[in-house]
C-alpha positions as CSV (number, residue, x, y, z in Angstrom):
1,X,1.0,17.2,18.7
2,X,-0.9,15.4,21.5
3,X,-1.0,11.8,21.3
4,X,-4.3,9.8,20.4
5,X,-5.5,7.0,21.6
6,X,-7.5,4.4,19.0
7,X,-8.0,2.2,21.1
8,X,-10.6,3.3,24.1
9,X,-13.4,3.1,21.2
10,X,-14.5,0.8,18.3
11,X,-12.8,0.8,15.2
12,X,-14.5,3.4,13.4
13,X,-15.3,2.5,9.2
14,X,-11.8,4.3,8.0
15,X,-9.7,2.3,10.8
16,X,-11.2,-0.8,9.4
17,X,-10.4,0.3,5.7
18,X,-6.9,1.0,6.8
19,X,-6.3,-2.6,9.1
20,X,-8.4,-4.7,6.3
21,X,-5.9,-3.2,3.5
22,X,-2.8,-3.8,5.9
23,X,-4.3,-7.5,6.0
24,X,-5.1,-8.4,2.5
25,X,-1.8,-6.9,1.8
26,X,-0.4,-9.7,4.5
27,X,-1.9,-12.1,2.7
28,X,-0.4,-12.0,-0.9
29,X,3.2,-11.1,0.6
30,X,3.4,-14.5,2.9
31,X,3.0,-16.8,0.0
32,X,5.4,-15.1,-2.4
33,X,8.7,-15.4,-0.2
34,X,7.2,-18.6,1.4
35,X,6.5,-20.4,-2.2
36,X,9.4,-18.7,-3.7
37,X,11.8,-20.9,-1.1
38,X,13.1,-18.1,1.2
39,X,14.2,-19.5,4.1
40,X,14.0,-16.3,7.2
41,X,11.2,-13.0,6.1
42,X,10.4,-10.6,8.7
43,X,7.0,-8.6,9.4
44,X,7.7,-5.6,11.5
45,X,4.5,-4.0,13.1
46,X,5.6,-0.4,14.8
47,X,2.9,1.0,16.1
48,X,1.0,-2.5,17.3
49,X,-1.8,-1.3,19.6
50,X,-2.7,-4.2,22.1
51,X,-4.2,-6.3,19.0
52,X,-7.8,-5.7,19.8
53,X,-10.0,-3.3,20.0
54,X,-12.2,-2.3,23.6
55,X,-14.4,-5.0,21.3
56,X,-12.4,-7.3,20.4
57,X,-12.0,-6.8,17.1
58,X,-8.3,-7.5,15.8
59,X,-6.2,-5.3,15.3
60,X,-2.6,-5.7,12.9
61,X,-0.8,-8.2,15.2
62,X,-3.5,-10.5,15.8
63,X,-4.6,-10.2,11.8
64,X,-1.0,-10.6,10.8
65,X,-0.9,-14.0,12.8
66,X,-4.2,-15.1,11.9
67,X,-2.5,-14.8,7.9
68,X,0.4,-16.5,8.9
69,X,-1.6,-19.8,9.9
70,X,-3.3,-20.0,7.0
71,X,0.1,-20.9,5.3
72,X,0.9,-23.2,8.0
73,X,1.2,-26.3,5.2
74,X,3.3,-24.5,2.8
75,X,5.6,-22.8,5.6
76,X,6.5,-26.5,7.2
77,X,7.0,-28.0,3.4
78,X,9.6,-24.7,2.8
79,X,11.4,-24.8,6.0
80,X,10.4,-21.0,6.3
81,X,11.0,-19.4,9.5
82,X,8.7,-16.1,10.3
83,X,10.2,-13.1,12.6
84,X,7.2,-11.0,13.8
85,X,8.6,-7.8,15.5
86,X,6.1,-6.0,17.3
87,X,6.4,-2.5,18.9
88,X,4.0,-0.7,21.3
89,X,5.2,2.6,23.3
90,X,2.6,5.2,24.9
91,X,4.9,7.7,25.4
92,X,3.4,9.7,28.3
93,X,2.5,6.9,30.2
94,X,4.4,5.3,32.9
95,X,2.6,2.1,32.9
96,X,2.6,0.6,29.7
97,X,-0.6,-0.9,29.5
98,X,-1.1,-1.5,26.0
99,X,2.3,-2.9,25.8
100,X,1.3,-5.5,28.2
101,X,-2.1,-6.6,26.6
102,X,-0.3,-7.0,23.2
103,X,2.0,-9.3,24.8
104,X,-0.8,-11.5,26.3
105,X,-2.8,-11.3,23.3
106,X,-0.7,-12.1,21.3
107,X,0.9,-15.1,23.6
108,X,-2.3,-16.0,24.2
109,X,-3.2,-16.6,20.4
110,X,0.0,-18.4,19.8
111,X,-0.2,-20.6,22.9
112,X,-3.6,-21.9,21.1
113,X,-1.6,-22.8,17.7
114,X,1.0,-24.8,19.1
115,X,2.4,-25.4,15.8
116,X,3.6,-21.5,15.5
117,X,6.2,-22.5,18.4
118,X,8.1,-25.0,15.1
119,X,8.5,-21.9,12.9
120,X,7.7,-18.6,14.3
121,X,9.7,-16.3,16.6
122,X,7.9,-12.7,18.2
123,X,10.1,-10.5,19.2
124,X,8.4,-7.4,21.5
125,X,9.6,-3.6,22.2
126,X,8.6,-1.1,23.9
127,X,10.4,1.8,22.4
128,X,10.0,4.8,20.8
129,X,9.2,4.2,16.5
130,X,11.2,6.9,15.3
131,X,14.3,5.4,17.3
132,X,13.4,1.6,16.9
133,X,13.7,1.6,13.0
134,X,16.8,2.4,12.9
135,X,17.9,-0.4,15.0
136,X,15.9,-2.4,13.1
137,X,17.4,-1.1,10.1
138,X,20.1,-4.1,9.5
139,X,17.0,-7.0,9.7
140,X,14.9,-5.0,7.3
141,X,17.4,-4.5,5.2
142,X,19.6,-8.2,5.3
143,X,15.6,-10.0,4.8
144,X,12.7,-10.0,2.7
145,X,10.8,-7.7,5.1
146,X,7.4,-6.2,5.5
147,X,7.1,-2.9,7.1
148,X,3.8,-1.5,8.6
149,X,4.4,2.2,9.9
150,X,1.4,4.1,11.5
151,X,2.7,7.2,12.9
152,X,-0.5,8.5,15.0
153,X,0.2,12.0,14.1
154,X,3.2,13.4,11.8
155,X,6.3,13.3,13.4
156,X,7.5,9.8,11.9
157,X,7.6,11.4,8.5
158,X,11.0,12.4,7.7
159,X,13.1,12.3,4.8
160,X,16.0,9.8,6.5
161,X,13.3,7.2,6.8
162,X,12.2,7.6,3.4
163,X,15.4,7.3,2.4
164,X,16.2,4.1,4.3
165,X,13.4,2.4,2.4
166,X,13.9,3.7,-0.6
167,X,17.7,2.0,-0.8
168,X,16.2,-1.5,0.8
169,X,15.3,-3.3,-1.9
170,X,14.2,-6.4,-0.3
171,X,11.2,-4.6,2.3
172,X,7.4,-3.5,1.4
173,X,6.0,-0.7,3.4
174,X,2.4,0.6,4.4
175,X,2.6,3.5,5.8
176,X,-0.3,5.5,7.5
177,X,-0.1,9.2,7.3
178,X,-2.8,11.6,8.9
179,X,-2.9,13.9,6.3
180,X,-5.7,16.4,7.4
181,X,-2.8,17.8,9.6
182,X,-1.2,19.1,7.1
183,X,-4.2,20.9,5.8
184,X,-4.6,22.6,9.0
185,X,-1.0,22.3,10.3
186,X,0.9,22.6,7.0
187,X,2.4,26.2,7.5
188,X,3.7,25.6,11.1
189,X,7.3,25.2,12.0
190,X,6.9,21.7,13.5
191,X,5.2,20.3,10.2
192,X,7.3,22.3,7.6
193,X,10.9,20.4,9.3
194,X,8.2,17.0,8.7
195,X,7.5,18.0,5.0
196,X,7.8,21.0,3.7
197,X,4.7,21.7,1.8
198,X,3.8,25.1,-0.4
199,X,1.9,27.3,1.5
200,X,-0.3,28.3,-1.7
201,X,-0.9,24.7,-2.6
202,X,-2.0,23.7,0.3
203,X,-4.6,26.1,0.7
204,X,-5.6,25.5,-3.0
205,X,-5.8,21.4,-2.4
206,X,-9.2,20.3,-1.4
207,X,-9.6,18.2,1.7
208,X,-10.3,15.1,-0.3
209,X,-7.0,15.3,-2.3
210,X,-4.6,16.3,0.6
211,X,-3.4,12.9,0.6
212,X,-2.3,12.9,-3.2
213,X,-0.3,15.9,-2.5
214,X,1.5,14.5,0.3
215,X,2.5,11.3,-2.1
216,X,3.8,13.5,-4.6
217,X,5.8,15.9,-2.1
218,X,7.9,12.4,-0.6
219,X,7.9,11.3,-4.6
220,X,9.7,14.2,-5.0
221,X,12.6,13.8,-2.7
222,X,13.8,10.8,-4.1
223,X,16.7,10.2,-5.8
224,X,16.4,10.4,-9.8
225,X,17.1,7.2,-10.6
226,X,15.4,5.0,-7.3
227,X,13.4,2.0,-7.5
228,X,11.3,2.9,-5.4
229,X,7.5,2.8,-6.7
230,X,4.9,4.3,-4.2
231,X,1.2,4.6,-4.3
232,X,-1.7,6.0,-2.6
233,X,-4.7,5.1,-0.9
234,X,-7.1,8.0,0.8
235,X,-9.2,7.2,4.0
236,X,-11.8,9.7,5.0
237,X,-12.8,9.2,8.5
238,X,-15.6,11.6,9.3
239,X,-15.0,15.2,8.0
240,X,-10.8,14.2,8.1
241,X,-8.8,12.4,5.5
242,X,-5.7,9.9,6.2
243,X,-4.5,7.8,3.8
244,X,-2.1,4.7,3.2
245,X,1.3,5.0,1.3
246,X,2.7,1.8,-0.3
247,X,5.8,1.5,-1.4
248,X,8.2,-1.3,-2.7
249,X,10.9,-1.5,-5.0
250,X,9.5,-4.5,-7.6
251,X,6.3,-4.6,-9.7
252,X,5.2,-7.9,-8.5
253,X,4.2,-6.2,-5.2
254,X,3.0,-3.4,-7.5
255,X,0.3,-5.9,-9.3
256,X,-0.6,-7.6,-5.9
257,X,-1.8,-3.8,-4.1
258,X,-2.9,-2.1,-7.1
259,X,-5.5,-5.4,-7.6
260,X,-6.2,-5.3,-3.8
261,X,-6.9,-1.5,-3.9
262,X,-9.1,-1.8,-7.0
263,X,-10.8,-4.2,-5.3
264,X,-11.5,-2.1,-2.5
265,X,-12.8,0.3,-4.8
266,X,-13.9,-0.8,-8.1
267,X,-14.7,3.4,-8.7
268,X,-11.4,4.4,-8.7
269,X,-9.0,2.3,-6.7
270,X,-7.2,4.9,-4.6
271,X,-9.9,6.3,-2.2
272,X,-12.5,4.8,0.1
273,X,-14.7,7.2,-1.0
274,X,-15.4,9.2,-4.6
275,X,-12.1,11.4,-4.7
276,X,-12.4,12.4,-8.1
277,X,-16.3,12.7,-8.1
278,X,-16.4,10.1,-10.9
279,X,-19.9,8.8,-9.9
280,X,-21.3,12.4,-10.6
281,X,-19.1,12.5,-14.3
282,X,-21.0,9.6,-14.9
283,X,-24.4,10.4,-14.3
284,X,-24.3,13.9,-16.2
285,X,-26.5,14.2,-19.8
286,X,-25.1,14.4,-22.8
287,X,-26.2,17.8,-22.8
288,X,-23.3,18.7,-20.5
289,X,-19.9,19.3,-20.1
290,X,-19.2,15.6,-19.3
291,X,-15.5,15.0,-17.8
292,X,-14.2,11.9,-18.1
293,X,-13.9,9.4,-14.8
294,X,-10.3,8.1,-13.9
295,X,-11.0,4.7,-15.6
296,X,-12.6,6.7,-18.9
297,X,-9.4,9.6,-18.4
298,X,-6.8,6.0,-18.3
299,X,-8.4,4.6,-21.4
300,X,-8.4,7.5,-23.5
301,X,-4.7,8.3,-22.9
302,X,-3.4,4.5,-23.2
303,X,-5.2,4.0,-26.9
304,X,-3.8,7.9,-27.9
305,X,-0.8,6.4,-26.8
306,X,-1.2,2.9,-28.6
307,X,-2.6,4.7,-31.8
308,X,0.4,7.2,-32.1
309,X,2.7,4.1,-31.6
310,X,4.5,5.7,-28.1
311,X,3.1,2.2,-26.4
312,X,4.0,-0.9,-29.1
313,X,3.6,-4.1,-27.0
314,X,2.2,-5.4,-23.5
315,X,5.5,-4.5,-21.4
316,X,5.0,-1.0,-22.0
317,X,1.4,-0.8,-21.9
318,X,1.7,-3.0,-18.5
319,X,4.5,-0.6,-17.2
320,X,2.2,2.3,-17.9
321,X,-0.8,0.9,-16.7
322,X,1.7,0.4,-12.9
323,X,2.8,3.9,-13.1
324,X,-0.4,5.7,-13.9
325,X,-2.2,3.4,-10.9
326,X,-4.4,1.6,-12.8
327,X,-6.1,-2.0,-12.6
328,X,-4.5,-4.2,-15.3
329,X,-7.9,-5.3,-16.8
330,X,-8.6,-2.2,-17.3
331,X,-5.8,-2.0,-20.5
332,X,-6.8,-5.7,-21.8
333,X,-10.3,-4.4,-21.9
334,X,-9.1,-1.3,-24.1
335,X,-7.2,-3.7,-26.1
336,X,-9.8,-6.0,-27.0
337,X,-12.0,-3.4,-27.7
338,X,-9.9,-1.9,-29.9
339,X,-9.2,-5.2,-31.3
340,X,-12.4,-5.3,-32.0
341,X,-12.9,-2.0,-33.6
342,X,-9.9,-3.0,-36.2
343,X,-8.2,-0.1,-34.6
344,X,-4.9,-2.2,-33.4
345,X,-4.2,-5.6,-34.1
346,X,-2.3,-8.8,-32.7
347,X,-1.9,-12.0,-32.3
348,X,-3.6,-14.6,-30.3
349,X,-6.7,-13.6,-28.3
350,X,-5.3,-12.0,-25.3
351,X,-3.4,-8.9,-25.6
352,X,-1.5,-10.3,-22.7
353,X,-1.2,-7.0,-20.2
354,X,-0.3,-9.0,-16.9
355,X,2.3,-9.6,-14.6
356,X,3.2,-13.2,-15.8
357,X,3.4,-12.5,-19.4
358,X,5.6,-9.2,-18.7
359,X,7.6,-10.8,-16.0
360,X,7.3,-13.9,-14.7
361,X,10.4,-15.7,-16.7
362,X,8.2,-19.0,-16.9
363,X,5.7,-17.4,-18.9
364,X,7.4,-14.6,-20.4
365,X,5.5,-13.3,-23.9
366,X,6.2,-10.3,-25.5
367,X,3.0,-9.4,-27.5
368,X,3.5,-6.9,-30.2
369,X,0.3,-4.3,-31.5
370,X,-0.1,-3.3,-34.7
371,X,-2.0,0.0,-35.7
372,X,-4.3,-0.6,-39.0
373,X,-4.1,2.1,-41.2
């Protein structure tokens, strides 16, 4: 597959979704290793682009800098010290072109915060991705570390990657996967040693969902017991859809994307556009055949599940809420609801389905439901 260059136009609408996901992701990871008092985290951007666009509109390195200075207080008062490692390679080009603006970008951004120079290091390449992370490998793995991949086609998909993040417990990912490729490419001999999709299911998964298949292929190569927790976001760009893959290895990160995904898309957090048709389901008569949207389809299984007593307290009905992708209000709404309705009962007036009562050991409380008869 040829390379593609992103960079010679605008940032179409999907490119924005992806790098405005990438950033409010940024965002809510700096201030959880900063507060929490650890003392070296790494960001490693791998596919960096020169950090604007032909107008000037930032790209990942110049958005992941701009987060870092907004912690510039609580960074000093921890003593934290930020690696940024940033990697641009055109690899049919003998000039490196991009490389070079990145660098003087970059620089150039830094040189005008001259506090950076106290508690930040960059540290540039101009290497091949698929070669670099391994070398990388031993800072992702010995830090807290946050990992943006964007492989520009399909070749950086491959199961010894996913492998190494799925045994680093310390490292968040993003990854950005063209997944239309697959829809068209899927049956190939190049693809197939990438990710080696079903034929028949391919041709029987829609455009729109393509992304959703390839999540649950890579779910499916992981070891039986791993940590790992991944999740999806589709990105249509014109008739084509990519899509973002997060993973990490602890539900706090969990909580902080699923919120910034539902923000994103208050519909059905996954998709920058109606994946599951829900606005349709929602506008049919009652004279139809009326399916139920995502958020209807959640509710409905979480109070079967509360009712016949397989969910009994806010830990599980958080840990299902995670798992099934779903926006954490959505289940204290159900709860209060049904509340309410005299369906479940409990104490207090919250039914407590967050990350601080589940998790955070400072705040820790264990509400129990009760089904009325």
């Amino acid at each position: 597959m040829g390379y593609k260059d992103l960079h010679l136009k605008p940032f179409d609408k999907g490119t924005m979704a992806k790098l405005e996901i990438f950033e409010d992701y940024t965002k809510v990871w700096l201030p959880t290793f900063i507060m929490k008092g650890d003392k070296n985290i790494h960001i490693f951007d791998l596919f960096s682009g020169p950090g604007y666009d032909c107008n000037q509109v930032p790209g990942t390195p110049i958005r992941i800098l701009r987060n870092i200075y907004d912690y510039l207080a609580n960074i000093f008062q921890n003593g934290t010290k930020i690696t940024l490692h940033l990697n641009e390679f055109e690899p049919k080009k003998k000039n490196q072109e991009k490389f070079e603006a990145l660098k003087e970008n970059c620089n150039g951004f830094v040189k005008s915060h001259p506090k950076f120079k106290y508690f930040l290091e960059i540290k540039y390449y101009n290497e091949d991705a698929s070669t670099l992370f391994f070398k990388l490998l031993p800072q992702i793995n010995d830090n807290p570390s946050l990992v943006f991949l964007d492989q520009n086609g399909v070749k950086f998909i491959s199961k010894e990657l996913l492998t190494e993040l799925e045994n680093s417990k310390t490292t968040d990912f993003l990854y950005f996967v063209s997944s239309s490729y697959f829809k068209w490419l899927g049956e190939t001999e190049e693809f197939k040693r990438i990710l080696d999709l079903d034929p028949e299911e391919i041709k029987k998964t829609k455009q729109s969902q393509i992304h959703r298949l390839i999540l649950q292929k890579l779910k499916s190569q992981l070891k039986e017991d791993s940590e790992l927790l991944m999740f999806p976001f589709s990105i249509k760009k014109g008739a084509n859809v990519y899509g973002i893959i997060f993973g990490a290895s602890h539900y706090r990160a969990v909580d902080k994307f699923l919120e910034i995904s539902w923000k994103k898309n208050e519909l059905n957090g996954e998709a920058n556009y109606d994946i599951d048709n829900d606005l349709k389901k929602s506008q049919m008569s009652m004279f139809d055949d009326q399916k139920m949207t995502k958020i209807e389809g959640f509710k409905n299984d979480l109070e079967e599940k509360l009712l016949n007593k397989s969910i009994t307290n806010n830990e599980e009905a958080l840990l299902y809420t995670y798992n099934s992708g779903n926006f954490y209000r959505h289940a204290n709404d159900l709860l209060k609801a049904l509340k309410k309705e005299k369906k479940i009962d409990y104490e207090g007036k919250t039914p407590g389905i967050n990350y601080k009562y589940v998790f955070n050991h400072k705040f820790k409380r264990i509400i129990s439901y009760k089904v009325n008869k």
